[in-house]
TIMIZA-623470 format. One record per residue: x, y, z of N, C-alpha, C, CB in turn. Coordinates in steps of 0.05 Angstrom, whole numbers, plus 32768, in hexadecimal, padded with zeros to 4 digits. Glycine has a CB too. Layout:
N
XYZXYZXYZXYZ
...
END
This chain:
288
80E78291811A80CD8287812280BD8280810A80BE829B8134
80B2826A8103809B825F80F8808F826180ED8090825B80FC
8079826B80E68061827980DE804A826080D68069828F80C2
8035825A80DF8024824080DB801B824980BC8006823D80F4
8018824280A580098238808C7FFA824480857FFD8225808A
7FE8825880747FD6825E807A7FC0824180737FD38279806F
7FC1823980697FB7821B80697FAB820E80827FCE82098062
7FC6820E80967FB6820480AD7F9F821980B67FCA81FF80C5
7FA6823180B87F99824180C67F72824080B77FAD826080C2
7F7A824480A57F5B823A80937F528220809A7F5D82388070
7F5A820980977F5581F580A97F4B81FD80C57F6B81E680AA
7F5C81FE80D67F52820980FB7F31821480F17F6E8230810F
7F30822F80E47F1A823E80E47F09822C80D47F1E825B80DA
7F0D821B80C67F00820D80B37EE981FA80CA7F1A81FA809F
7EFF81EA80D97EF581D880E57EE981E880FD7F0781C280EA
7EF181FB81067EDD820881227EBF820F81167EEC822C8132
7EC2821B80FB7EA8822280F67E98820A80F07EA6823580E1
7E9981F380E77E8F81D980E37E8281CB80F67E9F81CB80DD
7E9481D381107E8E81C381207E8181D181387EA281B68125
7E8681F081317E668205813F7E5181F8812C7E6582328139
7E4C81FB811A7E3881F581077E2981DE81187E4581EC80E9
7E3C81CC81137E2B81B181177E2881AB81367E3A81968109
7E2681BC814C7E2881B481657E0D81C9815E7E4581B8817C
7E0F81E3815E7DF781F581617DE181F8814A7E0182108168
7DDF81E981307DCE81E781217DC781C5811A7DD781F8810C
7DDC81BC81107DCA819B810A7DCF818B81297DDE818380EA
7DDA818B81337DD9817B814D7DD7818E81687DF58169814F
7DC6819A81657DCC81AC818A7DC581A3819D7DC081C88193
7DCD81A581B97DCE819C81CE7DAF819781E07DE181AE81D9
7DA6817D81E27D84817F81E47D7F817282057D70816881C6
7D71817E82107D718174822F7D5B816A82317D7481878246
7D5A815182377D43813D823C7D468136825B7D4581218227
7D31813682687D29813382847D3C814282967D288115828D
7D40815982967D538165829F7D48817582BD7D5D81768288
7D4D817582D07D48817F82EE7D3D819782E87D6081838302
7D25819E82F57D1881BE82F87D2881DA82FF7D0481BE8310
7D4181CC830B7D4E81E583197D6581EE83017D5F81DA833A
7D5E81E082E37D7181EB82CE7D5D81FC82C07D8081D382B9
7D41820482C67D2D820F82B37D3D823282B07D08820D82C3
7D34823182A17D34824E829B7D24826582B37D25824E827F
7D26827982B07D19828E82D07CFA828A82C57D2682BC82D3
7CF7828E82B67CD3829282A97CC6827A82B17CCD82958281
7CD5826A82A07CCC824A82A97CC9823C82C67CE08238829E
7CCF824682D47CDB824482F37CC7825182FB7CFA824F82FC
7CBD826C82F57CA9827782F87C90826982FF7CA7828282E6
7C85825382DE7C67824982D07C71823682EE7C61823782A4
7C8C822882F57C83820F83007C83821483187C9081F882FC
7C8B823083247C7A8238833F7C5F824183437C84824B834C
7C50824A832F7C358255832A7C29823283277C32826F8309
7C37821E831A7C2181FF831E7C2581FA83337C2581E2830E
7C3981FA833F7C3C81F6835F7C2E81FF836E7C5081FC836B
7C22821583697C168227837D7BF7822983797C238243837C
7BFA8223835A7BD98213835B7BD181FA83647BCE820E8342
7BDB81E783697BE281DA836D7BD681D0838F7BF981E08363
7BEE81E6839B7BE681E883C17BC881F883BD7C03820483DA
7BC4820983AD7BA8821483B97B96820383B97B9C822B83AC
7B9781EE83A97B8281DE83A27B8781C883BE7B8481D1837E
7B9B81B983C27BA3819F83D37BA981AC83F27BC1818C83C3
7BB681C783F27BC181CE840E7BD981B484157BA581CF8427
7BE281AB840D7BF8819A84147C0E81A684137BFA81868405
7C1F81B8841F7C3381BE842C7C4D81B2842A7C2C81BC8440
7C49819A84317C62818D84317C6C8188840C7C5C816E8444
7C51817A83FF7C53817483E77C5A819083D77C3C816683DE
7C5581A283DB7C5F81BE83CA7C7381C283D37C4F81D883CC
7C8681C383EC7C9F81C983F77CB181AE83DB7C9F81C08423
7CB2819E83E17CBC818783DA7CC3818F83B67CA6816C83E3
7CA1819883AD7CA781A0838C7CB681BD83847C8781A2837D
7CBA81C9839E7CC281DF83937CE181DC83A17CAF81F98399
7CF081CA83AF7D0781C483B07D1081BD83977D0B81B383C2
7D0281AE83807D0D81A9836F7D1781BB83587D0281998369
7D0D81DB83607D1581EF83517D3881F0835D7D01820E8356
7D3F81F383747D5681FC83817D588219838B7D6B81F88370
7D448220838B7D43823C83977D55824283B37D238242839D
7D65825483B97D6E825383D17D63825D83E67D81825C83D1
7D44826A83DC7D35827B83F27D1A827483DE7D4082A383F8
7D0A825A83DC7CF1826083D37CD9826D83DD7CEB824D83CD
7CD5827183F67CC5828A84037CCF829F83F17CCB82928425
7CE582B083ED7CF582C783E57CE582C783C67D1B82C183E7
7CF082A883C27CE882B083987CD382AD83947CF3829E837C
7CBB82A383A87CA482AB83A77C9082BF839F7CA282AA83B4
7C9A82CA83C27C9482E883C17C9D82FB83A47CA482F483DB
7CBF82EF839F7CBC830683827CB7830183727CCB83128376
7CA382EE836F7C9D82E383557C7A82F283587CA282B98351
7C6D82F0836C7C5282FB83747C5B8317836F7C4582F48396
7C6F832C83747C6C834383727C7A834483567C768352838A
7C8B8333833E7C83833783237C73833983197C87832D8317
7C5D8325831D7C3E831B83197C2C832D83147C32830E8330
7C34834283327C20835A83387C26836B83207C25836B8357
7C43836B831F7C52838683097C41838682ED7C79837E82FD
7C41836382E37C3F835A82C97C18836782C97C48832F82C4
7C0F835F82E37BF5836282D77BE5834782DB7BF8836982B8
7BF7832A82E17BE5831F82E47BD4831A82E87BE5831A82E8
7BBC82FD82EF7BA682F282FE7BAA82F5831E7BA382D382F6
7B9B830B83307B96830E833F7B9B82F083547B82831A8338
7B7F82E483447B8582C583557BA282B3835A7B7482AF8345
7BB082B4833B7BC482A9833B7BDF82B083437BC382A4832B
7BDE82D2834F7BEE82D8835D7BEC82DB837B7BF482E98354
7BD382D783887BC782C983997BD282B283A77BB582C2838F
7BD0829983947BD4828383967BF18286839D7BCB82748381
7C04828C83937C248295838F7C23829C83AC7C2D82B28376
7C1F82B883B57C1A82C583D57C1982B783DD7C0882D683E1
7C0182AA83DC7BFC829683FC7C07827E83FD7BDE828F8404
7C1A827383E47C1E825683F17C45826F84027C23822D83CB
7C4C827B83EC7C62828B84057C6B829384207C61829A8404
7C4A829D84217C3A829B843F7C43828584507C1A8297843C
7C29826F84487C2F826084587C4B824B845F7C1E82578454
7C5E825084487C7A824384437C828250845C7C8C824B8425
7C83826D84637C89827A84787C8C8275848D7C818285847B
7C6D826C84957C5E826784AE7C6F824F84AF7C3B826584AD
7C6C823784967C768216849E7C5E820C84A67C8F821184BA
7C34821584A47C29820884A67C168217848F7C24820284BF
7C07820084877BEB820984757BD2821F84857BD881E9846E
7BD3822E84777BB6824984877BA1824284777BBA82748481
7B9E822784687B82821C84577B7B820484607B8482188435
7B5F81FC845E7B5881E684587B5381D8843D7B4881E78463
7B6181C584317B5481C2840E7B3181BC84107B66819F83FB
7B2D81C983F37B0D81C083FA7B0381AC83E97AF781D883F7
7AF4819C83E97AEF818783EA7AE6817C83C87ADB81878400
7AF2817783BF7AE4817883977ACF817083937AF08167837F
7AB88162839D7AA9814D839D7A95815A83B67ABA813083A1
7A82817083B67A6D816C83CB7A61815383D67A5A817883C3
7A5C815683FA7A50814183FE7A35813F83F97A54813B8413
7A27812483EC7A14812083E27A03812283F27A14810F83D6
79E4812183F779CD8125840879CB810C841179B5812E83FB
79DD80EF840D79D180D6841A79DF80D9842B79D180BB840F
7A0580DD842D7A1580D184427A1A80EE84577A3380C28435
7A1C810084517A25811D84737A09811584797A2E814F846D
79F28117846A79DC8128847E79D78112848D79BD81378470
79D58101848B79C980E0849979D280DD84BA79DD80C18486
79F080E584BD79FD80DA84DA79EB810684ED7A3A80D484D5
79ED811784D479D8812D84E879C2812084EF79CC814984DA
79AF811E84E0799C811484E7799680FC84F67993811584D7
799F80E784FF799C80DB850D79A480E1852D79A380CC8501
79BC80F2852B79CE80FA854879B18111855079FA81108542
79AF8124853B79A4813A8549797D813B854B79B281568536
79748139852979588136852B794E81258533794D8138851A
795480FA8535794480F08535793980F38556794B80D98528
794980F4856A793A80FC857D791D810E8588794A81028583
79228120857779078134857C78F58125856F790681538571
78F1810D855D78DF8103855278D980F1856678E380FB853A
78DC80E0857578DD80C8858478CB80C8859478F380C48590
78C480E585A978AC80EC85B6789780F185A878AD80FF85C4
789580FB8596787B81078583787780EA8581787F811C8562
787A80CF857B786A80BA8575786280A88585787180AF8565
785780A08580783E808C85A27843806B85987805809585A0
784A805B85A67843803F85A8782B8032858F7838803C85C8
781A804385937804803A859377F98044856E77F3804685B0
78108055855F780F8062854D78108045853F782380798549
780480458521780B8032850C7822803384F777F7803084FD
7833801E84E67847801F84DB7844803D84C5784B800284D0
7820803E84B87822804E84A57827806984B3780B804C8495
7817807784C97827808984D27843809084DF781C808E84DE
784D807C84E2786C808084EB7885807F84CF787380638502
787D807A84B7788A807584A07890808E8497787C8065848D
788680A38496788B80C5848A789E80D48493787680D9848E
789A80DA84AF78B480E784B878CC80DF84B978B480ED84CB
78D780C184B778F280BD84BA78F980C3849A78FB809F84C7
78E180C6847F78F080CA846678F080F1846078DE80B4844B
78E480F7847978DF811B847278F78127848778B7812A847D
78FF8117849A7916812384AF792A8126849A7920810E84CB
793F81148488795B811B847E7953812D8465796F80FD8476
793A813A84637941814F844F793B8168845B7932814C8435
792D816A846F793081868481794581868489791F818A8498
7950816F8495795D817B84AD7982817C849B7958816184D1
797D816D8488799F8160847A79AA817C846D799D81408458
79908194845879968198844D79A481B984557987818E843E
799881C2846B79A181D7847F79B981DF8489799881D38490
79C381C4849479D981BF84AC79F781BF849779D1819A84C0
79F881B184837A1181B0847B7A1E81CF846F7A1281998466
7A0581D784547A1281EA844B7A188207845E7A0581EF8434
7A0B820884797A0B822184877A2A8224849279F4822084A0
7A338211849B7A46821184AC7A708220849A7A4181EB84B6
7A69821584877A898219847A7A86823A846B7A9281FC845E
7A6C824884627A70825684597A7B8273846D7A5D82528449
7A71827A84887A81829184937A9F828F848C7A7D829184B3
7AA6827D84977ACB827C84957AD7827B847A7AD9825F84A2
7AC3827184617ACC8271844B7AD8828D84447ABA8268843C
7AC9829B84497ABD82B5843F7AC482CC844E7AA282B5843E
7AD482C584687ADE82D1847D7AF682E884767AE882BB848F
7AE98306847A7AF8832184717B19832584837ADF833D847B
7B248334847A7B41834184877B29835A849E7B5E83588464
7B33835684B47B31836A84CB7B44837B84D77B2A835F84DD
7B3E839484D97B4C83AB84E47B5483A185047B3883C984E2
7B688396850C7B738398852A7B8683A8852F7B7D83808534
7B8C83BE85227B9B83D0852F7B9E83E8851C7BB683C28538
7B9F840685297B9B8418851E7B9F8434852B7B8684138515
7BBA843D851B7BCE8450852C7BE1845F85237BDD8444853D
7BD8847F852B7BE6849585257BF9849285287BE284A7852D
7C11849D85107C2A849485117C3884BB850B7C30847584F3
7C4384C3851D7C5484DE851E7C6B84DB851E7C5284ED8533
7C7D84D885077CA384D184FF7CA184E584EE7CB284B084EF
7CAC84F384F27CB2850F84DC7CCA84FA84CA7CC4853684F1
7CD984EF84CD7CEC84DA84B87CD784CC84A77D0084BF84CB
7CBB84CA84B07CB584BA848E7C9C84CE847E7CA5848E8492
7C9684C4846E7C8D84CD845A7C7384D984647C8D84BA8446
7C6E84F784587C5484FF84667C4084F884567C50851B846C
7C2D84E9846F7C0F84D884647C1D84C2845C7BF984E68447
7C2684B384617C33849984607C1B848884717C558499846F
7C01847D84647BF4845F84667BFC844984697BE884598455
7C118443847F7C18842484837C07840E84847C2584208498
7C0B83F584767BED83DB847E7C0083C984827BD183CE8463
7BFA83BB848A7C09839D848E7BE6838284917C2483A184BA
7BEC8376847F7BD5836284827BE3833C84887BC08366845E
7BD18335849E7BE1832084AB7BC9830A84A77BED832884CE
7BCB82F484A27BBE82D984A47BB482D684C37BD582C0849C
7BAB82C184CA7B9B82BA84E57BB482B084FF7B81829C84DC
7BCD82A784E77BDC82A684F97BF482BE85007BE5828D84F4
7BEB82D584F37BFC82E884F47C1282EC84E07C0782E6850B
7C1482DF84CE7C3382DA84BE7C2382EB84AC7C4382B584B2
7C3F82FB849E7C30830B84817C2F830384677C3D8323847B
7C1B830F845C7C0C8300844E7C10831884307BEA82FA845F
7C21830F84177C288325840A7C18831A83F07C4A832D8408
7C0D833083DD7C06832D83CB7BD8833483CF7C18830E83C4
7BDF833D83E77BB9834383E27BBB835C83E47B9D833783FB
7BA5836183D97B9B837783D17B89838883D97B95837483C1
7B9483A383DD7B8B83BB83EC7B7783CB83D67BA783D083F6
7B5F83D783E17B4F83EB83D37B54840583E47B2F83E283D0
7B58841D83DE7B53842E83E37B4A844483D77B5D843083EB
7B33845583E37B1F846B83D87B13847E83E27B0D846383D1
7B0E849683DA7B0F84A283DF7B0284BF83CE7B20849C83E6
7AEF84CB83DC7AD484DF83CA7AE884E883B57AC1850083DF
7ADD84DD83967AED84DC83797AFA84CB836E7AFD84EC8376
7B0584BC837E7B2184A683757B1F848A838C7B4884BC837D
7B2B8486837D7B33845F838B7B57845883737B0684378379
7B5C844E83907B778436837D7B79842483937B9F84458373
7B8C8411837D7B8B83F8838F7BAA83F0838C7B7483DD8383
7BB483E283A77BD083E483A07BD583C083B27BE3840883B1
7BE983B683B77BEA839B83BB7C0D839083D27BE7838F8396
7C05838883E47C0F837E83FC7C28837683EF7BFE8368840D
7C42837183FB7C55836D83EE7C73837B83D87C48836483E7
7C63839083D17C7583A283BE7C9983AA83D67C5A83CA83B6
7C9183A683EC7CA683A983F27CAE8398840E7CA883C583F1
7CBB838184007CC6836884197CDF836C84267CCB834A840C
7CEA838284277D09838F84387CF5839384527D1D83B68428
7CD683A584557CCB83A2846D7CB8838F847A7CC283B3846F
7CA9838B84687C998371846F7C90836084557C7D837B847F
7C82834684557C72833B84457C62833D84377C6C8333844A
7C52834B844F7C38835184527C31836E84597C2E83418466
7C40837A844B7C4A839B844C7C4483AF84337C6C839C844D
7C2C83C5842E7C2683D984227C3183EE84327C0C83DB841C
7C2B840284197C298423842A7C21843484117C4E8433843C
7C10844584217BF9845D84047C08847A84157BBF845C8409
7C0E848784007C0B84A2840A7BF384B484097C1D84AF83FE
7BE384BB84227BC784CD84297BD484E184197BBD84D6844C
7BBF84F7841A7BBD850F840F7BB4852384277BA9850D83F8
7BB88536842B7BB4854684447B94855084487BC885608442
7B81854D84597B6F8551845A7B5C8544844B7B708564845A
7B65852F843D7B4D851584337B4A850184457B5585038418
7B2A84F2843C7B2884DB84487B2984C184417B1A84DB8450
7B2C84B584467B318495843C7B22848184497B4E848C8442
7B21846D84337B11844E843E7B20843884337AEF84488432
7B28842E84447B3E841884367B2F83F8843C7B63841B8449
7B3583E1841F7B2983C884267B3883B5841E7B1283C4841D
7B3A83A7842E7B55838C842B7B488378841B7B60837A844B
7B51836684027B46835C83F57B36835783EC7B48835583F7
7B1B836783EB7B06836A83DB7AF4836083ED7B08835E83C1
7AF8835E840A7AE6835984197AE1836084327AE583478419
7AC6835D843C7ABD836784567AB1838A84577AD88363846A
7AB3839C846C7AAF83BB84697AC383C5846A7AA183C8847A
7AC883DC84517ADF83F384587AE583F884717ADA840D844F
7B04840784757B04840B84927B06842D84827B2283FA84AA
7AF2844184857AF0845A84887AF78474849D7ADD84598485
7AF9848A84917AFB84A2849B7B2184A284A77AE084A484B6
7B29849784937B48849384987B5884AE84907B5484798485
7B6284C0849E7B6D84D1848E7B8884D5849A7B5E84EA848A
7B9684E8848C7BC084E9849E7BB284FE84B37BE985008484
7BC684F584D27BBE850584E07BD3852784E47BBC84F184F8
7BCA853584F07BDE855084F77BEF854B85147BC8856F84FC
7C0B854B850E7C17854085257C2F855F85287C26851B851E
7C308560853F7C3F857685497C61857285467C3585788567
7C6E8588853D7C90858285407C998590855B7CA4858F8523
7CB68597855B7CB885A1856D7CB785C185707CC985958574
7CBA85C985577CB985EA855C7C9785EE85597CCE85FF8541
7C8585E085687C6E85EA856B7C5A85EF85507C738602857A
7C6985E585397C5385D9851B7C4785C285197C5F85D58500
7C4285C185057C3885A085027C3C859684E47C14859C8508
7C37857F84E37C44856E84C77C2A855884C77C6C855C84CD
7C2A855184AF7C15853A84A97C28851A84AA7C0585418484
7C16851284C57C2084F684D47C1684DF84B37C0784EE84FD
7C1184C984BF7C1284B184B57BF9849784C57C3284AB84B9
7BF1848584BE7BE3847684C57BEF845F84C47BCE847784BB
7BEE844F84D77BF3842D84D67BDE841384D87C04842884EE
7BD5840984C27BBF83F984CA7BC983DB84C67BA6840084B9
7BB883CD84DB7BCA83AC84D67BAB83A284D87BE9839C84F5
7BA9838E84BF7B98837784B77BA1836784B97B90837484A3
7B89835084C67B8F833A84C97B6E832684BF7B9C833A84E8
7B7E830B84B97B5D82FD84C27B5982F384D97B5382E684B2
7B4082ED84D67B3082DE84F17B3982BE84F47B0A82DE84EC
END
């Protein structure tokens, strides 16, 4: 048998190292316009967080479905959500893991739970004009007589669109803007299988679908913590749980708004050999 040169063999290694060299230092491999679904995980990340700024601002649904096909996700609801509960881990912007949650949310649902709002307030010439003519100019119409002159009839039609214009618009959008999570359901839970003082919440949108990534306050005479919807999507979306303390009370508040729901504490639930064990609470939020 043979034996190759050592000659060649220095050559082979000669030329492999040359030609690593020059593929991964003077010429390496450079990707220009290359599809979103080759990004890197981080990067894939920033361009679901623009996406999702994106819907909060427009609510367009369809147009955010469409940009976030172009990642290739096989479950983008799924990499959503775990990207909102990294978010939470890292410490993020509240808002911007927000934004993340709820376009998830509504991906869920398959409809928008927003209205976009409007960039550009309407000015005092064009909303107030079609009120005031539908609603005030009538009540003016009797107050004036035939017999009145042009100079008295000239004042009120220029003093009606600033009473009446400047009232009517801004009253109306701000309740719903501003519209709190509500307690609809609330219930002693006795399973000796789960955890004693186990605080279940579940917080649901207007159309019921869960809603992961908001944020719970709870407090209590000395202390408060705050913990956040989501941490665990094997049960729900829109799924916390606090462990009580035996004989404390609690006030718990869903997103930083509306009134605590107070005087929450684990209840004493009976087993069968005639003791008792510290039950659990189940509360479900929803909006209006």
């Amino acid at each position: 048998m043979r034996r190759l040169p050592w000659q060649v063999l220095v050559a082979l290694l000669a030329g492999m190292g040359i030609g690593l060299a020059y593929a991964w230092v003077i010429a390496p491999v450079r990707y220009v316009d290359t599809s979103p679904n080759t990004l890197r995980s981080d990067f894939k990340d920033s361009f679901r967080t623009v996406i999702a700024a994106s819907y909060a601002a427009t609510h367009n649904l369809d147009r955010a479905r469409a940009r976030l096909s172009l990642l290739g996700d096989a479950d983008p609801v799924q990499a959503l959500t775990a990207q909102a509960q990294r978010m939470l881990a890292a410490g993020d912007s509240f808002q911007v893991i927000q934004n993340v949650a709820r376009l998830a949310s509504d991906l869920q649902a398959g409809e928008s739970a927003g209205v976009p709002a409007s960039p550009h307030p309407p000015s005092s010439t064009s909303s107030p004009i079609p009120t005031v003519s539908t609603t005030a100019a009538p009540s003016f119409t009797p107050a004036s007589t035939p017999t009145e002159t042009a100079t008295d009839t000239e004042p009120p039609p220029t003093a009606v669109p600033i009473v009446t214009a400047t009232a009517r618009p801004s009253a109306t959008p701000i309740p719903t803007a501003a519209a709190p999570f509500e307690l609809v359901s609330r219930e002693e839970i006795c399973n000796s299988n789960l955890t004693s003082g186990l605080m279940q919440v579940s917080v649901l949108d207007r159309h019921r679908h869960q809603m992961p990534g908001i944020k719970i306050d709870i407090s209590w005479a000395g202390g408060e913590e705050t913990f956040f919807t989501g941490y665990k999507p094997e049960i729900a979306a829109g799924y916390a749980d606090y462990v009580m303390q035996p004989g404390v009370l609690y006030a718990v508040r869903v997103a930083g708004a509306g009134s605590p729901i107070t005087d929450l504490t684990a209840p004493a639930c009976p087993d069968t050999g005639g003791e008792s064990y510290m039950g659990g609470l189940k509360l479900v939020f929803q909006q209006p």
